[in-house]
C-alpha angles and dihedrals in degrees: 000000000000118000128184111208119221103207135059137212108288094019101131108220131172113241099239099187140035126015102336101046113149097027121127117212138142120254115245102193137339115251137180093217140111114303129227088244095048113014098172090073136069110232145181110249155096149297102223116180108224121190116351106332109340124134130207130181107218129171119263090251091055100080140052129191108291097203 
């Protein structure tokens, strides 16, 4: 299955679905790995660095521009 990821490394977007909905980051990379809401998928999805330096792994259609 091809995907084309919206979002590049250092676009800030807002989570919009799972455990972490209504939280602003910035992605890091984009992966085709598990995710933190199913992690027994692969998915297609993002790295997107939350807080200070944490890290979380959501689907693509997770997040949304955060401008």
């Amino acid at each position: 299955m091809s995907h084309s990821y919206r979002y590049r490394k250092g676009d800030r977007v807002i989570i919009t679905s799972g455990r972490y909905k209504g939280i602003r980051g910035v992605v890091e990379s984009a992966v085709y790995q598990r995710t933190v809401d199913r992690p027994n998928d692969y998915d297609a999805g993002y790295h997107v660095v939350i807080g200070k330096a944490q890290v979380v792994t959501v689907r693509w259609d997770q997040v949304e521009s955060g401008i």
